[in-house]
SEPA-264890 format. One record per residue (C-alpha): x, y, z; residue in one letter; residue number from 1. Coordinates in steps of 0.001 Angstrom, whole numbers, plus 524288, in hexadecimal, padded with zeros to 5 digits. Layout:
REM residues N
+-------+-------+-------+----+-----+
|    px |    py |    pz | aa |   i |
+-------+-------+-------+----+-----+
|     X |     Y |     Z |  a | NUM |
...
+-------+-------+-------+----+-----+
This chain:
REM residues 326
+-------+-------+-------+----+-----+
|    px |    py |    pz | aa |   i |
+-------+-------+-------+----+-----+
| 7E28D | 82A9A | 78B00 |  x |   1 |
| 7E11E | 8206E | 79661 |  x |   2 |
| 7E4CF | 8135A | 79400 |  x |   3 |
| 7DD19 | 80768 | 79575 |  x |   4 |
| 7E12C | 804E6 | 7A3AE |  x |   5 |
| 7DE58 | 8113B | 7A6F2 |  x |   6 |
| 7D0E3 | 8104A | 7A6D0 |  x |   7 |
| 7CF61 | 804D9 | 7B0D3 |  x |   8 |
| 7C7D9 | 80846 | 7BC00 |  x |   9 |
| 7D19A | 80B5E | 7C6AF |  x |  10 |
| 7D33F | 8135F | 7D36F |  x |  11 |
| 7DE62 | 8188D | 7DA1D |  x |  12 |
| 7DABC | 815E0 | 7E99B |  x |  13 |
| 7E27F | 81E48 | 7F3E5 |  x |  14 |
| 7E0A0 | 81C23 | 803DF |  x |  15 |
| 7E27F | 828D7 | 80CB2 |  x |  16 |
| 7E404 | 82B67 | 81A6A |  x |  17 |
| 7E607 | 839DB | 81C40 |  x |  18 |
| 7F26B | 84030 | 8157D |  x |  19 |
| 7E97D | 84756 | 80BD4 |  x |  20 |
| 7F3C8 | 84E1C | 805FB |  x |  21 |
| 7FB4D | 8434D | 80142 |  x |  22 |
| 7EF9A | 83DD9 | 7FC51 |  x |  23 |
| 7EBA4 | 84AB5 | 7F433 |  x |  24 |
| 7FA85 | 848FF | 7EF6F |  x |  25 |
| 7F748 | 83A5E | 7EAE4 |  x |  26 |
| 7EA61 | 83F3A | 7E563 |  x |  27 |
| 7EF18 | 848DD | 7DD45 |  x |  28 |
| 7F85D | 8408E | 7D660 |  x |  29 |
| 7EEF5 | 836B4 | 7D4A2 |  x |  30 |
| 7E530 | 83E2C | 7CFC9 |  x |  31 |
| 7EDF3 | 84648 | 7C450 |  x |  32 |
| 7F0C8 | 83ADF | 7BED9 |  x |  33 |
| 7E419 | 8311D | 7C105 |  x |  34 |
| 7DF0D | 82A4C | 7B4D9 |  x |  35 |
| 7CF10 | 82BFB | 7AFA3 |  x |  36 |
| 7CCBE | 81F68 | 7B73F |  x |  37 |
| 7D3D2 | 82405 | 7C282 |  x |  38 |
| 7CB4C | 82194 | 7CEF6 |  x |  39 |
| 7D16C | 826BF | 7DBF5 |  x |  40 |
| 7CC79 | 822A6 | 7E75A |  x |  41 |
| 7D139 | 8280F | 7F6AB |  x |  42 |
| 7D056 | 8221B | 8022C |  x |  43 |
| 7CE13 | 82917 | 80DEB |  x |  44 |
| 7D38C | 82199 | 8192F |  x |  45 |
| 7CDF0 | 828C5 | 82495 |  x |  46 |
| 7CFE1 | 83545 | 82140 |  x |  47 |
| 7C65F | 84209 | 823E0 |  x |  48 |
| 7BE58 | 84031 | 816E7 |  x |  49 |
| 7BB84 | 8508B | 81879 |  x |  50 |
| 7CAA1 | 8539F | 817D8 |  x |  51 |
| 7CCEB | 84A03 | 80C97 |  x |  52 |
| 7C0E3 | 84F79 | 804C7 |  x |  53 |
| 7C6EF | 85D4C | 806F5 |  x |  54 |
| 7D3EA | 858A9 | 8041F |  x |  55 |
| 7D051 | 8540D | 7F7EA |  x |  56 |
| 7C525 | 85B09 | 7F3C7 |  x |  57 |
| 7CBD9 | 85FCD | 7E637 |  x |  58 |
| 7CCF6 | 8519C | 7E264 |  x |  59 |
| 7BFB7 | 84ACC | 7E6E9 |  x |  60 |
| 7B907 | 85087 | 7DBE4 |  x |  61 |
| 7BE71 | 84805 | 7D23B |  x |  62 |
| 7B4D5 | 83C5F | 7CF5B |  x |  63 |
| 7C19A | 831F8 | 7CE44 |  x |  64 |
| 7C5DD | 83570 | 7DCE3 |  x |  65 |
| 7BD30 | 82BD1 | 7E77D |  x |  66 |
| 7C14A | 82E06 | 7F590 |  x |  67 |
| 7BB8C | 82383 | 8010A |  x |  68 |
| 7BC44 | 82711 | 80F81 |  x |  69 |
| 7BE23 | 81DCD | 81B21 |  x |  70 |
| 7BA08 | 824BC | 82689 |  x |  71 |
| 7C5B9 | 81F3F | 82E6B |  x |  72 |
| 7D204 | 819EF | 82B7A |  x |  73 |
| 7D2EB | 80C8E | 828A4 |  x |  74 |
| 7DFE6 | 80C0C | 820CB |  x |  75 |
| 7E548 | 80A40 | 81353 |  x |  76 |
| 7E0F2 | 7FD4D | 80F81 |  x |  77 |
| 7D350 | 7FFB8 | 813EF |  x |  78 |
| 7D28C | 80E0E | 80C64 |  x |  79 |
| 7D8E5 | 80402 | 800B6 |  x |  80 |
| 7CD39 | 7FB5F | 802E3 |  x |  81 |
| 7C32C | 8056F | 80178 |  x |  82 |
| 7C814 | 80A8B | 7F558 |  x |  83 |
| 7C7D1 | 7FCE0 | 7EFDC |  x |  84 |
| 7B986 | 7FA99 | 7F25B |  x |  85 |
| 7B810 | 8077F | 7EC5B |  x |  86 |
| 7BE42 | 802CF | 7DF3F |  x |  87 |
| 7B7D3 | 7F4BF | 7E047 |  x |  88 |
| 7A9BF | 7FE97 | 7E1B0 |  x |  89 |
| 7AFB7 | 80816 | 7D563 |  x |  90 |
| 7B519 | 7FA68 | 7CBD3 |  x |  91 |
| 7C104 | 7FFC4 | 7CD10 |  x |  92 |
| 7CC02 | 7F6E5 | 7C5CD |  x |  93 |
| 7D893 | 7FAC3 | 7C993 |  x |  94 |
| 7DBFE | 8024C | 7D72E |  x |  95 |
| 7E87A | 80A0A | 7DA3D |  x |  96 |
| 7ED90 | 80DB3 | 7E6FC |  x |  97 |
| 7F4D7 | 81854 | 7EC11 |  x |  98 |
| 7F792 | 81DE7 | 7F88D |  x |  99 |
| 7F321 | 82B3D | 7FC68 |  x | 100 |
| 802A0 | 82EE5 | 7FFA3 |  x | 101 |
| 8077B | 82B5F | 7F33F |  x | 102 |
| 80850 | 83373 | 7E480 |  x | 103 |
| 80578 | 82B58 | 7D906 |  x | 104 |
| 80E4F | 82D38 | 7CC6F |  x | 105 |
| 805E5 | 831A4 | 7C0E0 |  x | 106 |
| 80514 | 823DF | 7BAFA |  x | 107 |
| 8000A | 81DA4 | 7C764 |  x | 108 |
| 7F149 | 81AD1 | 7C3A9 |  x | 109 |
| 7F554 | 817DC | 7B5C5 |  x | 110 |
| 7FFEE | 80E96 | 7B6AB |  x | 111 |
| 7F8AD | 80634 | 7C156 |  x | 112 |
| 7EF24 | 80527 | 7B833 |  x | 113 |
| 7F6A4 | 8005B | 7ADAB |  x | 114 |
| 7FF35 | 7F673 | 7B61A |  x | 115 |
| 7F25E | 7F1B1 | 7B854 |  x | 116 |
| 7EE54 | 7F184 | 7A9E6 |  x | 117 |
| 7FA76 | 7EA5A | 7A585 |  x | 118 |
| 7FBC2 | 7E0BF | 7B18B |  x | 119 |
| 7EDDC | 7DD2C | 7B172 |  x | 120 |
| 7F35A | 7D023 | 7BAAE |  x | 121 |
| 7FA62 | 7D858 | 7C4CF |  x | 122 |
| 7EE31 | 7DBC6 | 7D1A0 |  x | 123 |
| 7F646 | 7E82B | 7D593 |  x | 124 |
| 80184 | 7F1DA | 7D2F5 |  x | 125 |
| 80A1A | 7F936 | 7D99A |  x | 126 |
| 810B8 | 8058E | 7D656 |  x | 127 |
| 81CB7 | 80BAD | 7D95D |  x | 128 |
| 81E24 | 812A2 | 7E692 |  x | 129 |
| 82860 | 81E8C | 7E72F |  x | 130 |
| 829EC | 8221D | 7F3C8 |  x | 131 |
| 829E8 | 83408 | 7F4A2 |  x | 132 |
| 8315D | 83671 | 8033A |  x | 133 |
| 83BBA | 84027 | 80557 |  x | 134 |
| 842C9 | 83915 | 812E2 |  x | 135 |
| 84A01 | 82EA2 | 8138F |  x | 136 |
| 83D9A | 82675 | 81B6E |  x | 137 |
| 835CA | 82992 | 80FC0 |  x | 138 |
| 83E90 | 82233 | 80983 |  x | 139 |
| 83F9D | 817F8 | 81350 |  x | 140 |
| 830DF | 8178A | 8114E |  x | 141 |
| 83297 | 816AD | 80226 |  x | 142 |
| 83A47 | 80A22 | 80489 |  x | 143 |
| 8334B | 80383 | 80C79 |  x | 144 |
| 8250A | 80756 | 80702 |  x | 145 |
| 82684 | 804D1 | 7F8D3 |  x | 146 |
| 82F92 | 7F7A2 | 7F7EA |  x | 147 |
| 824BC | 7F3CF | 7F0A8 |  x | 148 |
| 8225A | 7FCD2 | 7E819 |  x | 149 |
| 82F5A | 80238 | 7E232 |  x | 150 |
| 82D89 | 80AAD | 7D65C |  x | 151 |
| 83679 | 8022C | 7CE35 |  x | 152 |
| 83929 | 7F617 | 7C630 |  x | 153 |
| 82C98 | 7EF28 | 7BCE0 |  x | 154 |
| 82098 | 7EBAD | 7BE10 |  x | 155 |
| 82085 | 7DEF1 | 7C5FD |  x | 156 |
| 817D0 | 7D7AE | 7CE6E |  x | 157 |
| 81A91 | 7D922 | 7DDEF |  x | 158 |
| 81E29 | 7CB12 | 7E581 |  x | 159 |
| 81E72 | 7C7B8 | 7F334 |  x | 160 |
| 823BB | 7CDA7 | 7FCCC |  x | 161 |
| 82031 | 7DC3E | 7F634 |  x | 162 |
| 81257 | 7E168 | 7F4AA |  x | 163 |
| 80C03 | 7EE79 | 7EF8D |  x | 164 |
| 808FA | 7FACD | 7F6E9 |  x | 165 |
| 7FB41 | 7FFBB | 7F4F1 |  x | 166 |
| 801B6 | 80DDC | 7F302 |  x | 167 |
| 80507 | 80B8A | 7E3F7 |  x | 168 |
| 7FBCA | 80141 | 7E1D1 |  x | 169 |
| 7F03F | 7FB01 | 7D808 |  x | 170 |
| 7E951 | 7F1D8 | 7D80D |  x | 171 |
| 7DEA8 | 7E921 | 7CEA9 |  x | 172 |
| 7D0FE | 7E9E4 | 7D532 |  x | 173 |
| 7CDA0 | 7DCF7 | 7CFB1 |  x | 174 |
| 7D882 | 7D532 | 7D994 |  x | 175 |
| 7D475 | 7DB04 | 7E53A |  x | 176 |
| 7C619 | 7D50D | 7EC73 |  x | 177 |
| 7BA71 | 7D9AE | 7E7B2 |  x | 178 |
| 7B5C1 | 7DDD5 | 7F53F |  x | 179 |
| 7BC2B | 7DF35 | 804D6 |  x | 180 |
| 7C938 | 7E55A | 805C2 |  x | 181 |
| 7D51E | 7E4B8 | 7FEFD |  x | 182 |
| 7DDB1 | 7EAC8 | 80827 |  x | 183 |
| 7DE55 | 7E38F | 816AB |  x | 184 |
| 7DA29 | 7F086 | 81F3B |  x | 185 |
| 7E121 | 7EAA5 | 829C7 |  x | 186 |
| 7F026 | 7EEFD | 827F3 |  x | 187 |
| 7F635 | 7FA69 | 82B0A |  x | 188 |
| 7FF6E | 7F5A5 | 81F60 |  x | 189 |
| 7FF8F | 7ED66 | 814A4 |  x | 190 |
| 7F40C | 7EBB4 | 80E76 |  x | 191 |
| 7F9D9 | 7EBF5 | 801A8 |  x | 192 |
| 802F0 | 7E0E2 | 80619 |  x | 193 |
| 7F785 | 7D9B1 | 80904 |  x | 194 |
| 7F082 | 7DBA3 | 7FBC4 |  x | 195 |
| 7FBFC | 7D8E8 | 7F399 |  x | 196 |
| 7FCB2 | 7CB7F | 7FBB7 |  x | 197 |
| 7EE88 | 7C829 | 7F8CB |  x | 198 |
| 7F129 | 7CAFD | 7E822 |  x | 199 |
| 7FDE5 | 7C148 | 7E927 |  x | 200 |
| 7F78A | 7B78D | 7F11E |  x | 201 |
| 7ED5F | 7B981 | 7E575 |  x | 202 |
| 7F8E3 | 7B82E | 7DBDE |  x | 203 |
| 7F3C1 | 7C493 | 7D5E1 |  x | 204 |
| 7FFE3 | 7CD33 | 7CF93 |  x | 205 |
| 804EE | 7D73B | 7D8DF |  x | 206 |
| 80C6F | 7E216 | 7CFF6 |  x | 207 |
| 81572 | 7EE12 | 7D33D |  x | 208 |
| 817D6 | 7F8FE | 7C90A |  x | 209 |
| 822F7 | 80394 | 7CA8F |  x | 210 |
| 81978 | 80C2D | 7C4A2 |  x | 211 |
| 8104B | 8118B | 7C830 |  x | 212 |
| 8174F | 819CD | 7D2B5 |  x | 213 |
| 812DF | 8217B | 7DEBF |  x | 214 |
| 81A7A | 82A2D | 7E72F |  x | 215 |
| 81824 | 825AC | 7F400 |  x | 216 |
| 81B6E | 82FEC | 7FF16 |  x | 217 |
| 821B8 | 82912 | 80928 |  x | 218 |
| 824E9 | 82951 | 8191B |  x | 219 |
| 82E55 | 834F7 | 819CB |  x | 220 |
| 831AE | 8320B | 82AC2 |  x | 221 |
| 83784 | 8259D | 83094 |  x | 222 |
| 82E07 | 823FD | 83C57 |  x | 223 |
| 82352 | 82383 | 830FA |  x | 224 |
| 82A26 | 819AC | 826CB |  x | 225 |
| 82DA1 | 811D9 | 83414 |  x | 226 |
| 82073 | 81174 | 83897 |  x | 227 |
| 8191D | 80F1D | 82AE6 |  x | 228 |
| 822ED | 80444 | 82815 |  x | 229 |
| 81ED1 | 7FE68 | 835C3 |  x | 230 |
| 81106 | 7FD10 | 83536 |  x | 231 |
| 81404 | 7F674 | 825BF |  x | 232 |
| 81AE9 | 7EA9B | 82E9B |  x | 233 |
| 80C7D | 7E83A | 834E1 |  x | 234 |
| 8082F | 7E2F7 | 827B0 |  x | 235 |
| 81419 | 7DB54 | 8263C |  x | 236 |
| 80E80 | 7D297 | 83109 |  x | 237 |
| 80043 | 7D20F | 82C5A |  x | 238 |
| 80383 | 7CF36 | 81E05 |  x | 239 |
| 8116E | 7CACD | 81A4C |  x | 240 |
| 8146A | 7C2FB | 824F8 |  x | 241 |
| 808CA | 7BD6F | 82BC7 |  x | 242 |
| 802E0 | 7BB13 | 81E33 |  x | 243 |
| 7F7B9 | 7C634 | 818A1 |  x | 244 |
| 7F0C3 | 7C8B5 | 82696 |  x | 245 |
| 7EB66 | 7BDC4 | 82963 |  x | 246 |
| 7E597 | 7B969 | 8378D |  x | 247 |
| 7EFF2 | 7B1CD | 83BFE |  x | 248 |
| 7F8DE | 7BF68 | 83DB4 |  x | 249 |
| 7F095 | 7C2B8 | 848B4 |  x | 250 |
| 7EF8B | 7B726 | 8501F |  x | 251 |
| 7F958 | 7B727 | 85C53 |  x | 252 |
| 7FE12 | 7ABB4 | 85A24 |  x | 253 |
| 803E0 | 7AE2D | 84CB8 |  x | 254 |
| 80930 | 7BCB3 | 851B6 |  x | 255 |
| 80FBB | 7B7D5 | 85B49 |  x | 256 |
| 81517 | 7ACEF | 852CE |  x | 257 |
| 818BE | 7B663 | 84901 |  x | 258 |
| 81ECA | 7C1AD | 851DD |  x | 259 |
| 82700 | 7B5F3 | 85728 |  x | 260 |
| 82CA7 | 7B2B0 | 8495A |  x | 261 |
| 82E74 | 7BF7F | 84363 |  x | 262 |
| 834C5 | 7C6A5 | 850CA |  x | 263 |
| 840EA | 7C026 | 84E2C |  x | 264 |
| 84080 | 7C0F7 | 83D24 |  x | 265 |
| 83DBF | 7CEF6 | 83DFC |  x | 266 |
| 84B58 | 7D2E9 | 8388C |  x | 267 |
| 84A4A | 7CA7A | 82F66 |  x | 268 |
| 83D32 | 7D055 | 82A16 |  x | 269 |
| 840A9 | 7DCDF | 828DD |  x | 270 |
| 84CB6 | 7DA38 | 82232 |  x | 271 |
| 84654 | 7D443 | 81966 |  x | 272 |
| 83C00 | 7DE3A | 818AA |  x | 273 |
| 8470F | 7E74D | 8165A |  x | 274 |
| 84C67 | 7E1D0 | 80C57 |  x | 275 |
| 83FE0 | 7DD94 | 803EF |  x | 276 |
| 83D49 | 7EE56 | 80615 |  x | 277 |
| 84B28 | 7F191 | 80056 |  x | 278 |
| 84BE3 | 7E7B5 | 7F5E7 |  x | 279 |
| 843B0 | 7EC0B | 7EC51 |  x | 280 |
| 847F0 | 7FC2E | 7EEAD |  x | 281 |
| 8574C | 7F853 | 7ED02 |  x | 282 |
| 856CA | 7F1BC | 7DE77 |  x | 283 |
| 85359 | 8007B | 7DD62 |  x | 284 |
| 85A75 | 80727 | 7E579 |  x | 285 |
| 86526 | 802A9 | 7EBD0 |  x | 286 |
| 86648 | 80CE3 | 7F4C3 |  x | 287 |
| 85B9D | 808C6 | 7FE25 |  x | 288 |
| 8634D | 7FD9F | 8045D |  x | 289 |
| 867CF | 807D9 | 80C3F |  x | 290 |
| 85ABA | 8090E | 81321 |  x | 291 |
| 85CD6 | 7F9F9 | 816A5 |  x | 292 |
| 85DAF | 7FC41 | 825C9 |  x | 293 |
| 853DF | 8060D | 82722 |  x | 294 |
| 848E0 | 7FD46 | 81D57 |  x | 295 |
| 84C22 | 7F1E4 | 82884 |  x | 296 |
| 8494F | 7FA1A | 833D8 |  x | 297 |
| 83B2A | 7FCAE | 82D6A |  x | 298 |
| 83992 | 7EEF8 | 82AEE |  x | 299 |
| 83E8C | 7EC2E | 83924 |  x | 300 |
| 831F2 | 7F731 | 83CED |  x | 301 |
| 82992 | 7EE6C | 83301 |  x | 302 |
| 82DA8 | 7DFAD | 83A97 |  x | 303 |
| 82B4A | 7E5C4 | 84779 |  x | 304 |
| 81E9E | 7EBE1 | 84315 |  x | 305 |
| 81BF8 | 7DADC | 83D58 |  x | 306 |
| 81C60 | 7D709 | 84B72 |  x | 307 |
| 81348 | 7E27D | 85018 |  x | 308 |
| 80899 | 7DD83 | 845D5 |  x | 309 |
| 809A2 | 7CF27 | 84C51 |  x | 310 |
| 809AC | 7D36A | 85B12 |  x | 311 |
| 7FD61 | 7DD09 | 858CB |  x | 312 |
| 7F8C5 | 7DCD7 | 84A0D |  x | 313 |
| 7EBB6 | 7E2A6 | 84C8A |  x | 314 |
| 7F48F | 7EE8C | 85156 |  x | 315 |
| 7FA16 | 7EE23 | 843B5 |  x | 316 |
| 7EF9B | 7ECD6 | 83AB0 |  x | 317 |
| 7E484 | 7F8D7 | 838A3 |  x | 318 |
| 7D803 | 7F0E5 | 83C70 |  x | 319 |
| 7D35E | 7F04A | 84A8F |  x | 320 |
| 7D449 | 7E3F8 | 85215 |  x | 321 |
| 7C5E2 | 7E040 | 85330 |  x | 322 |
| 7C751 | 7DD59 | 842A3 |  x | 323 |
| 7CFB9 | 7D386 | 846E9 |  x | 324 |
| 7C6A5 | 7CCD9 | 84FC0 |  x | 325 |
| 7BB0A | 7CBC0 | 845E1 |  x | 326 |
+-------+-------+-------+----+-----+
């Protein structure tokens, strides 16, 4: 018999750009073990509406599964802003996340739910990310990806400098605005960062849960951990370190101020970068100080990619210049 929680109205959202088979994979899991309640709503991120409809034809004729098309791709955070103005449309009360390259553990829609019943202070959970790779860059990946979201310890609220991915994530309609995006379309990267930053400023309660877990299926070849990890250093400009994207990191005067300060404390970032990523993984496994060295050289690739945000950082975000210039 459901339980109390499980009747409030909620939706599981989940943004897609292509890779229809990991998606189906996602679905299927999702699906076998949804609740009565259990909305599901896909976002089609630019992706031929014909081959998704055939793709999933088996599955649209259930009345609980939604799917919304953008006709081009616009990115994650603006599929995750569709899907929110979809649930403000539909009363929805409580919206889970998960991304279309991930498997959700059988308890995934119910224990969000609860967390949510029992903390009724906390704005948002996250769950616990497992990373699934079979080469050693997977696992690479796994280290660097989910520092925030390790699958062990209590239930705890999540302090500054660590923040939530969106990929095990859920979230209390009634924080976010009542209308206009949640999610700032703009970056490439870290949107979540820069929604978690908004609830703290807020001083709403920003909560992590081992579980709910996901298996997450991660990078398996260096040149595409190397390069993912890179274009995650543009939003390390925008947000961490010139302060939540505000004007001022685009105005020449500030770059070049900036470039001229950090050039020279670039070591010094991503050692610390490195070891705020390891800290947290080695009170649970010692073992991964060995990948020391090679979690600096990323977050070498992450302070280099800083500096190319301030010299061009309309290059580095997803929005064309002339937004810029309104």
């Amino acid at each position: 018999m459901p339980t109390d929680y499980a009747a409030t109205r909620h939706c599981v959202i989940i943004p897609f750009f292509q890779r229809l088979g990991p998606l189906r994979r996602c679905l299927d899991e999702l699906i076998s073990h949804k609740l009565p309640a259990t909305e599901v709503l896909l976002i089609n991120d630019g992706t031929s509406a014909s081959l998704v409809e055939a793709h999933l034809q088996d599955l649209l004729i259930f009345p609980f599964l939604h799917v919304l098309h953008h006709t081009e791709n616009q990115g994650v955070a603006a599929a995750r802003n569709t899907a929110i103005q979809w649930c403000r449309e539909h009363n929805i009360e409580i919206v889970l996340m998960i991304d279309s390259d991930c498997v959700p553990g059988e308890d995934f829609i119910d224990q969000h739910l609860k967390l949510h019943h029992d903390y009724k202070e906390a704005a948002c959970f996250g769950g616990g990310i497992v990373g699934a790779g079979k080469s050693f860059w997977a696992k690479l990946d796994n280290v660097m990806s989910w520092v925030h979201s390790l699958p062990y310890g209590s239930i705890r609220e999540v302090h500054h400098p660590y923040h939530l991915p969106t990929t095990n994530f859920s979230v209390k309609m009634a924080v976010l605005p009542k209308e206009g995006p949640v999610f700032d379309s703009r970056l490439l990267t870290g949107e979540d960062a820069l929604l978690i930053r908004s609830f703290r400023r807020q001083g709403k309660a920003v909560m992590f849960s081992p579980v709910p877990k996901i298996l997450h299926f991660d990078r398996e070849k260096m040149a595409d951990v190397f390069k993912h990890h890179y274009v995650w250093g543009y939003h390390q400009y925008f947000i961490q370190l010139s302060g939540d994207l505000p004007p001022r990191s685009f105005n020449p005067w500030f770059r070049t101020l900036f470039v001229a300060v950090f050039v020279p404390l670039l070591v010094p970032f991503a050692l610390a970068g490195a070891v705020l990523n390891l800290f947290p993984w080695i009170r649970y496994k010692p073992k991964y100080l060995v990948l020391f060295p090679l979690v600096f050289v990323v977050w070498v690739g992450k302070g280099i990619a800083v500096v190319e945000a301030a010299v061009r950082p309309r290059a580095c975000l997803r929005m064309p210049k002339e937004v810029f210039n309104q």
